[in-house]
C-alpha positions as a LaTeX table, in Angstrom:
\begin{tabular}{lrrr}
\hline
Residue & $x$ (\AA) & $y$ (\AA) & $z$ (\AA) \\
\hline
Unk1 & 0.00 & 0.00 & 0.00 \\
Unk2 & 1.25 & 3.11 & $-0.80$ \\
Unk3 & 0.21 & 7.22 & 0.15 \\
Unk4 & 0.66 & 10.05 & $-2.27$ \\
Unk5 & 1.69 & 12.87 & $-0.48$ \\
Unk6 & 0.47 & 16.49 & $-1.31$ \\
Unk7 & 3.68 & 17.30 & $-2.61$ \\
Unk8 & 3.69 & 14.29 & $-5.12$ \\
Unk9 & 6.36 & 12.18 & $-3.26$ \\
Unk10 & 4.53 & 7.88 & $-2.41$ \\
Unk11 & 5.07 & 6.59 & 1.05 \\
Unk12 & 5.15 & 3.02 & 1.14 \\
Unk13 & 2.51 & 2.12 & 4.27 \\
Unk14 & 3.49 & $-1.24$ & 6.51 \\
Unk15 & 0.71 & $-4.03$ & 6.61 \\
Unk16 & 1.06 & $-6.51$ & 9.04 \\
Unk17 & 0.06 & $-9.92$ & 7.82 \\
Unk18 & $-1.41$ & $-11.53$ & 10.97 \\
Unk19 & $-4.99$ & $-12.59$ & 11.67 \\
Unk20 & $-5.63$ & $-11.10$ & 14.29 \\
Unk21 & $-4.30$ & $-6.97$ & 14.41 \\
Unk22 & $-4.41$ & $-5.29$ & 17.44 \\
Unk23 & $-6.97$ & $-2.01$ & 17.14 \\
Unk24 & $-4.30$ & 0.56 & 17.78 \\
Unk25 & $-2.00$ & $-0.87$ & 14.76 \\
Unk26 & $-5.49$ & $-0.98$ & 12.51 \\
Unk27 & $-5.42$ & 2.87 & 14.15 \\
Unk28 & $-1.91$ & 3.81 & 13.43 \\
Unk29 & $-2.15$ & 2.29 & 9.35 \\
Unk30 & $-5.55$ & 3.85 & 8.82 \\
Unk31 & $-3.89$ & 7.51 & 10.26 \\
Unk32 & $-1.04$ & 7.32 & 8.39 \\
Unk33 & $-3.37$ & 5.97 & 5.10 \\
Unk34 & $-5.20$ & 9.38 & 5.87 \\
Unk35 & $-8.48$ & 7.42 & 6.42 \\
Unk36 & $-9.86$ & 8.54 & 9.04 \\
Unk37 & $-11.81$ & 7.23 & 11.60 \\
Unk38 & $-15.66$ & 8.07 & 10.07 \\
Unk39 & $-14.69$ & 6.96 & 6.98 \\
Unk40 & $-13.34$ & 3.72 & 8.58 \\
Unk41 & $-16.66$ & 3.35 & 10.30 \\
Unk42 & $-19.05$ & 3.80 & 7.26 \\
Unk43 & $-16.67$ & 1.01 & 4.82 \\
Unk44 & $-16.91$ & $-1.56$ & 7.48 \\
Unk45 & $-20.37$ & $-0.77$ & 9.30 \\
Unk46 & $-21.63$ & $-3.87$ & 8.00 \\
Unk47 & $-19.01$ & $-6.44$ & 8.63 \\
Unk48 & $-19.11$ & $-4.43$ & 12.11 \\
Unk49 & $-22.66$ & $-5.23$ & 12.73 \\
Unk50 & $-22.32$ & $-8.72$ & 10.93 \\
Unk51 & $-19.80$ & $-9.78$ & 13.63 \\
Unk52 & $-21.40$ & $-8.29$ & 16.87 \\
Unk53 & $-24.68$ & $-9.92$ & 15.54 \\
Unk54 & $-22.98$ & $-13.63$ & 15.66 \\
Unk55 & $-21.51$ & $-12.49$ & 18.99 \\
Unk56 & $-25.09$ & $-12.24$ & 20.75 \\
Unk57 & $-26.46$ & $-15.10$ & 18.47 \\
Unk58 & $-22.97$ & $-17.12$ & 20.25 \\
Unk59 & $-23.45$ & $-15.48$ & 23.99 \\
Unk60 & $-27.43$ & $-16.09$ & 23.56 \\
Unk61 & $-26.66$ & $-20.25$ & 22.84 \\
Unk62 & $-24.49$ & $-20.71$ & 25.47 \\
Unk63 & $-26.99$ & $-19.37$ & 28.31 \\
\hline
\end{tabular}
């Protein structure tokens, strides 16, 4: 991944390839990326609310 930067230089942008990232690295990549935290937020609303659902479908199975 690279950024363009205003003054037309790239910055190459570090991806760690784990499966699991911690939420301060996904942070720290999306910051330097420039995407911000909204924009983060709207993209992945619906894996967001995807996940939590299976979560309470999970926590409601095991009571």
């Amino acid at each position: 991944m690279v950024r363009e930067n205003q003054d037309g230089t790239k910055t190459p942008l570090v991806m760690p390839n784990h499966e699991q990232i911690k939420s301060a690295a996904v942070r720290a990549i999306c910051t330097q990326a420039r995407f911000y935290r909204e924009e983060f937020l709207i993209a992945y609303a619906p894996s967001l609310v995807q996940m939590l659902s299976t979560i309470i479908i999970e926590i409601c199975q095991i009571k």
